[in-house]
C-alpha positions as CSV (number, residue, x, y, z in Angstrom):
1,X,99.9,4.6,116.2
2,X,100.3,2.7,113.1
3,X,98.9,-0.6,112.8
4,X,101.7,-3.4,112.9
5,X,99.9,-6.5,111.7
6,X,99.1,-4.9,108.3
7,X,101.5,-5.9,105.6
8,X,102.2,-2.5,104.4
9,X,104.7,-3.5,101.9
10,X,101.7,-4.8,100.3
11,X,100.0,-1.7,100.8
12,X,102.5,0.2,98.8
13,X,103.1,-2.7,96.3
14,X,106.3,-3.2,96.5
15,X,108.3,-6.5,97.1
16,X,110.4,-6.4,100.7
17,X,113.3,-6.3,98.5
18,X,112.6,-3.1,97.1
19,X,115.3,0.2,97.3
20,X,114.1,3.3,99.2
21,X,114.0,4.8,96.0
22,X,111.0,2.0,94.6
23,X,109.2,2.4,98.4
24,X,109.2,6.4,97.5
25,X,108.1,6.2,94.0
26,X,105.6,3.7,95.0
27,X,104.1,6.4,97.3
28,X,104.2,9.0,95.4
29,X,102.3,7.5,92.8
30,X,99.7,5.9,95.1
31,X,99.4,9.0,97.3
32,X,98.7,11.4,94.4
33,X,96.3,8.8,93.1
34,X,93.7,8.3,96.6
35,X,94.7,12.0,97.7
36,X,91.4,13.6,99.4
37,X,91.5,16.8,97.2
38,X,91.2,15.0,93.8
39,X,88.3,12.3,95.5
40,X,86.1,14.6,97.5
41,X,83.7,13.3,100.2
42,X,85.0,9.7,99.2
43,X,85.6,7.9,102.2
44,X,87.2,5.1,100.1
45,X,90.3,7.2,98.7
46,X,90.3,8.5,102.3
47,X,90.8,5.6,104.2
48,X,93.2,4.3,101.6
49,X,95.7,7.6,101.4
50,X,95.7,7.1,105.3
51,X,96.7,3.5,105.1
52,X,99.4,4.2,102.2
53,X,100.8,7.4,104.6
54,X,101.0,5.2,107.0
55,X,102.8,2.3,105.6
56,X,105.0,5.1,104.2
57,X,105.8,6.7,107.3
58,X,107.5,2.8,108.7
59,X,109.1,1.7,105.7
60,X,110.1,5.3,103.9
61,X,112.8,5.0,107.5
62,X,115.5,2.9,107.4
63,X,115.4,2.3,111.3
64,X,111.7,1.6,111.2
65,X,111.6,-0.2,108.2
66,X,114.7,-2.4,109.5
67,X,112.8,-3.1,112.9
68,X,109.8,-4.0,111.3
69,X,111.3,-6.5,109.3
70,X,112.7,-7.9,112.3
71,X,110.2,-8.1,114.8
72,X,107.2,-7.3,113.0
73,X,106.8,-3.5,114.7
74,X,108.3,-0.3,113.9
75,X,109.4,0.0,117.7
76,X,113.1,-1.4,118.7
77,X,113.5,-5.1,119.7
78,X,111.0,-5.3,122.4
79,X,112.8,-7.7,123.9
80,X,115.9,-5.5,124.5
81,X,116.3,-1.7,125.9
82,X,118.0,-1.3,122.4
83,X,120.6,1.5,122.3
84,X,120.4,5.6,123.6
85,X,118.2,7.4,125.5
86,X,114.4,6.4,126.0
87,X,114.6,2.6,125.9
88,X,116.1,2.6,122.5
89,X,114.9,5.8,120.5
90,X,118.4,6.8,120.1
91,X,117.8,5.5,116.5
92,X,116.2,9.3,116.0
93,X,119.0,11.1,114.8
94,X,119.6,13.9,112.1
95,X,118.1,11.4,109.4
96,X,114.9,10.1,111.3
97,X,112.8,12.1,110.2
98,X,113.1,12.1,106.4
99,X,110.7,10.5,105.7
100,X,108.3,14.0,106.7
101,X,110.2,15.5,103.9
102,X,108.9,13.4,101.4
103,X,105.6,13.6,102.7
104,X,106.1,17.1,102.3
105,X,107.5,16.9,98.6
106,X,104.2,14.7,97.5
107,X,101.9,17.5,98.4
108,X,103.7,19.9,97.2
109,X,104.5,17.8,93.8
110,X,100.5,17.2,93.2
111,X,101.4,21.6,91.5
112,X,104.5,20.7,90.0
113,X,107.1,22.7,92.9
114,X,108.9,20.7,95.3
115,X,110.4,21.7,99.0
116,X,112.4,24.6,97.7
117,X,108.9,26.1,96.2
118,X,106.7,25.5,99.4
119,X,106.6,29.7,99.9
120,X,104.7,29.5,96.4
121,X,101.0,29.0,96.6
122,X,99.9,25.3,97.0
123,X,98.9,23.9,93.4
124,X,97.0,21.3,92.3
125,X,96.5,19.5,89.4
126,X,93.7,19.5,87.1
127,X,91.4,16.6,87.2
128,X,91.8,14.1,84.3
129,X,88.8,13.6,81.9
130,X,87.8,9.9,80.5
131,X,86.7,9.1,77.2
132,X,85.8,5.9,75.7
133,X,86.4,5.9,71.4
134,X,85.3,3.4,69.3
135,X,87.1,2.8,66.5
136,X,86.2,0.6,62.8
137,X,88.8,-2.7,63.0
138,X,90.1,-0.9,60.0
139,X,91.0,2.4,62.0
140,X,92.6,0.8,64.7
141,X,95.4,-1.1,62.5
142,X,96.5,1.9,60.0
143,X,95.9,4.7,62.1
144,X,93.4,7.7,62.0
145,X,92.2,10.9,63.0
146,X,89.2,11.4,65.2
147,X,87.8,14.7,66.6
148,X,85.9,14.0,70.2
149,X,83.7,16.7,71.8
150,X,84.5,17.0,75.5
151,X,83.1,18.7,78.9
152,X,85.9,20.6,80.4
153,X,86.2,23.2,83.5
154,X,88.5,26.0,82.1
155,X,90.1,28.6,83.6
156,X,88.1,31.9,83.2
157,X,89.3,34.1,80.9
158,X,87.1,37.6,82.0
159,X,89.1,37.1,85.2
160,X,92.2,35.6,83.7
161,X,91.4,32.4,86.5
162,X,91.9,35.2,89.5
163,X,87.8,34.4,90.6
164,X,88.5,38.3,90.9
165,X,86.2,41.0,88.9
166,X,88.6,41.9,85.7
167,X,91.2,39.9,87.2
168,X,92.1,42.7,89.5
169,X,89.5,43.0,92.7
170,X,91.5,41.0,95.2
171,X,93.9,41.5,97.8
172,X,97.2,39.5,99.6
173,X,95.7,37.2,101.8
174,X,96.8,38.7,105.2
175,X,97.3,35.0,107.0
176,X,99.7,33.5,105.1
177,X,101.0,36.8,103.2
178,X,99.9,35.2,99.8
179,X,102.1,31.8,100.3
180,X,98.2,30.0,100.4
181,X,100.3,28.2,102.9
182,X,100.8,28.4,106.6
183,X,103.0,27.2,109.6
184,X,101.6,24.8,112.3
185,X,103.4,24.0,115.0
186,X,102.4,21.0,117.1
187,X,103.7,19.6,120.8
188,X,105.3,16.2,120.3
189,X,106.9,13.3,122.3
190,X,109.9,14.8,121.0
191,X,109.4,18.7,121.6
192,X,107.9,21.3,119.2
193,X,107.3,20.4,115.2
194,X,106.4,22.5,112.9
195,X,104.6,21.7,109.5
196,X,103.4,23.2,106.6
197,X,99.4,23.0,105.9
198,X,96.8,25.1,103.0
199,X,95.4,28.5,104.3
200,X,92.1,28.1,105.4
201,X,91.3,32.0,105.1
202,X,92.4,32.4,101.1
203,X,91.8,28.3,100.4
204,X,95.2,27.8,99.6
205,X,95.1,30.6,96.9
206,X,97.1,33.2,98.7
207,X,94.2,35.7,97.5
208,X,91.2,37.6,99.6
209,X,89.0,38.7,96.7
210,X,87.1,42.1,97.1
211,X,84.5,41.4,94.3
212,X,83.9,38.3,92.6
213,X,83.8,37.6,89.0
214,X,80.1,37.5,87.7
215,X,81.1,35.5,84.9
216,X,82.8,32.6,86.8
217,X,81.0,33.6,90.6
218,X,84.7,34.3,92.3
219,X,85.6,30.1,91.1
220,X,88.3,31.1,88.6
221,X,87.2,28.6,86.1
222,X,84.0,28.1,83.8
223,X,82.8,24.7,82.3
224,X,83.2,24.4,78.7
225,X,82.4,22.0,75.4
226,X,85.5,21.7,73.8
227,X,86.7,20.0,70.4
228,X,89.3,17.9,70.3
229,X,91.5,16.3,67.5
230,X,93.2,13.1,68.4
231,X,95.3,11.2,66.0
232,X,95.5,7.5,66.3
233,X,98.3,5.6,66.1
234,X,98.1,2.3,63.6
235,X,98.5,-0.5,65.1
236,X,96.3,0.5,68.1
237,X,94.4,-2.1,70.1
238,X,91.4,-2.9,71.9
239,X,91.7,-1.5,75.7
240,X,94.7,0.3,75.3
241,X,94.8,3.9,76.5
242,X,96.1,6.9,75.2
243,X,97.1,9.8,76.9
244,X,97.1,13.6,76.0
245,X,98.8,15.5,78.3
246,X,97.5,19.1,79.5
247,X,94.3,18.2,77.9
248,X,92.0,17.9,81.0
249,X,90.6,20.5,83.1
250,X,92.1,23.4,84.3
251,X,93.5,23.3,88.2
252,X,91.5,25.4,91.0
253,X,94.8,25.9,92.9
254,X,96.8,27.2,90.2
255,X,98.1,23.9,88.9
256,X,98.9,22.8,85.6
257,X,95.7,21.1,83.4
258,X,94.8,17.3,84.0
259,X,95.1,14.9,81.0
260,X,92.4,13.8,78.5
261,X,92.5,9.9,79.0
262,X,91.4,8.0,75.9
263,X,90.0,4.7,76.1
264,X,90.0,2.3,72.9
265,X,87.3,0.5,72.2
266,X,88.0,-1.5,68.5
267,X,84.7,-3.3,66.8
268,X,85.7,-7.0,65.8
269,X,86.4,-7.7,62.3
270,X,83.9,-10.3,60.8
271,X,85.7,-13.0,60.0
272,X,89.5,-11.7,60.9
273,X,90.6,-12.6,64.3
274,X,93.6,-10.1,66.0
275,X,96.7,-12.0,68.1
276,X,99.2,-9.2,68.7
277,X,100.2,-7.9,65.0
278,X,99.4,-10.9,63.1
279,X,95.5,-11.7,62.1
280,X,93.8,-15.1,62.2
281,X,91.7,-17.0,59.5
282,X,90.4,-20.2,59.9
283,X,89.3,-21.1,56.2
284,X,87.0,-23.6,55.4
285,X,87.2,-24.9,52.2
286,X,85.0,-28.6,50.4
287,X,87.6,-31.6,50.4
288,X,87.6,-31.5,46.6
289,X,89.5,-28.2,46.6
290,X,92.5,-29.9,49.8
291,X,92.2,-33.0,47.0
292,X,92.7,-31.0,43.7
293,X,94.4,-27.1,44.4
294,X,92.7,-24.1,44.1
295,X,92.2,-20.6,44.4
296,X,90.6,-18.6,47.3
297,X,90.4,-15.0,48.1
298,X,90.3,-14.2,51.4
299,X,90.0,-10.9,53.3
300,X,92.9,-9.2,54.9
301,X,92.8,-5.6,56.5
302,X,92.5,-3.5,54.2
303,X,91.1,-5.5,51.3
304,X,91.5,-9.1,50.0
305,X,94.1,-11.6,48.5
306,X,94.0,-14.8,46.4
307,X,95.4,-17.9,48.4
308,X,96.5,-20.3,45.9
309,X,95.7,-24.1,47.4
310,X,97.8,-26.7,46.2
311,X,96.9,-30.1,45.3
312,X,96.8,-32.7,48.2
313,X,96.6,-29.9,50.8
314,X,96.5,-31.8,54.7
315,X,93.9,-30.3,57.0
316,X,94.8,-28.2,59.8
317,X,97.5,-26.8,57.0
318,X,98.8,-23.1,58.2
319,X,100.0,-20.7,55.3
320,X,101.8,-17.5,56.8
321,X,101.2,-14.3,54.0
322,X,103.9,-12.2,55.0
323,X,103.4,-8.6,56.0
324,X,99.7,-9.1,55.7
325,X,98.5,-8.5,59.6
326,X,98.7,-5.4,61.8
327,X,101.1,-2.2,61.4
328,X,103.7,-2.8,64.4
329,X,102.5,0.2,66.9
330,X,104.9,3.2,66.5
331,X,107.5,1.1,64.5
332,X,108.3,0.1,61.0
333,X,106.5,-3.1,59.6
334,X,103.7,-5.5,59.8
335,X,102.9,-8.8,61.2
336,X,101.5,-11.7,59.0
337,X,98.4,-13.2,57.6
338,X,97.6,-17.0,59.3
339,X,95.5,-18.8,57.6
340,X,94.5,-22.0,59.0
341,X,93.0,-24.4,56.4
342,X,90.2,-26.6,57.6
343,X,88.8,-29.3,55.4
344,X,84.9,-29.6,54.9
345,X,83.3,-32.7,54.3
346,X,79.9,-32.9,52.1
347,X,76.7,-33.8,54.1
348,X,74.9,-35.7,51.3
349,X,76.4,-37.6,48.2
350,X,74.9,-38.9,45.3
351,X,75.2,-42.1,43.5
352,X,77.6,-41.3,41.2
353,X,79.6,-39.0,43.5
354,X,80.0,-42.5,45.9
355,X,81.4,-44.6,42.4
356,X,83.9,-41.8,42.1
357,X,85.2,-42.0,45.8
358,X,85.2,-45.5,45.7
359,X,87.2,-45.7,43.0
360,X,89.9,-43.2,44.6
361,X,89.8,-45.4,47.7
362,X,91.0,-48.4,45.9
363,X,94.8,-47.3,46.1
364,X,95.3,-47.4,50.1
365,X,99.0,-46.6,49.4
366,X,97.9,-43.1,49.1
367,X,96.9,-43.0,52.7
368,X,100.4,-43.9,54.6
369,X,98.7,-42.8,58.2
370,X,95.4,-45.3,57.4
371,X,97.7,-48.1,56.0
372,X,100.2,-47.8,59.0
373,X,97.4,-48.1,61.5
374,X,95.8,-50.8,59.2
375,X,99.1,-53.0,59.3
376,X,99.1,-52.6,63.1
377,X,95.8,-53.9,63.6
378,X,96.0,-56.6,61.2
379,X,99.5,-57.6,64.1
380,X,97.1,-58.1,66.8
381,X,94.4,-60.9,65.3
């Protein structure tokens, strides 16, 4: 009985405002993710995929779904006898019960078939395999190639992924007539139901083998060190994941290969600093060179650049040098160069150094923010 104090549209993520269509994807996805076959002896996954089926099985019906918003359970008003036979399960008609079907679809779609293949043997996907790449700042803003060495299970090739001596010492499984799938039928509230489940004689592979394969011991698959080539795109950033599809291991149950997930880890530049496409620089440069103008170089991404300073340049100043940040990510262009200007005073001055400031100072009428504050002071003696 499920549980009806759980909020299961929680569970499944979804707002309460969400389409049948966004309550199914969102179980599909969640369902394939804490299914029991990809996270074995993890009771974690386990008790999750039982808690997302089951939030599934209320709101993926209309007439459960609509009574739980109501009253909080997927049973009729319990304070009314509701309409049709049995104190209100009249509600079970020809379209009550779809949401089994897409129960059925989500096994079946973990091999890539869907209800008109369940005669075909049950498939599984290959797991996915996790990698972490580092990449030089430089490398992760125009782009590289990098070649990774990975652990893999492949399918075997002396026994073409049969688990069968030369591919050929097996026979039909005689239980489910080489389907890997059989027929349960169950005694319900509501009469006989019959479902689909995996063979238990043939493990869902639809084959009895005779001999097993010495190379692979009857598994079908054999692990592997594998090279891969991966080409980065520019503009690439710290955390982001790519994803190369087919590129994982090789299925048990006859399913098409995992992905190779590839986590991006980028070093920090030295003195750059990334926001998005652009890059940061906070430049500090002596109060002489904000008084008088000057020339800086500065780094960018791939190399450096001369920042002219002009005369009389205010702290805090921000210069944009166009098309000087990141390459957009998979799209023409680049973002800018920021470079924030941050005046430096001297710790120490000499005697001669102090005549010359003094003798700058004289002329307040330089310095309209002093002599405005100065003027408002002088109003309240």
């Amino acid at each position: 009985m499920p549980n009806e104090n759980k909020d299961y549209y929680k569970i499944l993520g979804v707002d309460k405002k969400a389409t049948q269509d966004e309550i199914k994807s969102a179980y599909r996805k969640l369902a394939k993710q804490y299914h029991p076959d990809l996270h074995p002896n993890d009771p974690e996954c386990a008790k999750k995929f039982k808690e997302v089926n089951e939030a599934y099985e209320i709101l993926g019906d209309a007439n459960k779904r609509s009574n739980y918003d109501q009253f909080g359970s997927a049973e009729p008003n319990p304070f009314g006898s509701g309409s049709g036979g049995f104190g209100g399960f009249g509600g079970f008609s020809g379209g009550s019960f779809s949401g089994f079907d897409d129960i059925f679809d989500i096994f079946s779609s973990f091999g890539g078939g869907s209800r008109g293949a369940r005669s075909s043997t049950v498939q599984v996907e290959g797991e996915d395999i996790r990698v972490f790449l580092n990449l030089s700042f430089k490398e992760a803003v125009f782009g590289c190639e990098k070649i990774i060495e990975v652990n893999k299970i492949e399918k075997c090739d002396a026994c073409r992924g049969t688990g069968a001596k030369n591919g050929t010492e097996y026979s039909i499984c005689p239980e489910c007539n080489g389907t890997g799938q059989v027929h349960v039928t169950q005694r319900t509230f509501f009469g006989q139901m019959s479902t689909v489940a995996p063979c238990k004689t043939c493990n869902a592979t639809g084959k009895v083998i005779k001999e097993k394969c010495s190379a692979c011991q009857g598994k079908g698959t054999v692990k592997t060190r594998q090279e891969v080539k991966i080409k980065i795109p520019a503009g690439i950033d710290d955390g982001q994941i790519i994803t190369i599809r087919g590129k994982g291991s090789a299925s048990i149950k006859n399913g098409p290969n995992g992905d190779l997930v590839v986590n991006i880890k980028v070093e920090e530049h030295p003195i750059l600093v990334r926001e998005g496409f652009n890059l940061l620089l906070e430049l500090p440069i002596p109060f002489t060179t904000a008084y008088l103008g000057g020339k800086v170089t500065i780094p960018t991404a791939d190399g450096t650049y001369e920042l002219k300073i002009p005369a009389l340049t205010q702290p805090n100043t921000v210069f944009k040098i166009k098309n000087k940040g990141v390459k957009f990510l998979q799209r023409d262009g680049y973002g800018d160069l920021l470079v924030t200007i941050r005046v430096e005073m001297p710790k120490e001055m000499n005697k001669k150094d102090k005549e010359l400031v003094e003798q700058i100072s004289q002329n307040l009428s330089n310095y309209k923010k002093s002599k405005i504050f100065s003027d408002k002071m002088s109003k309240l003696k």
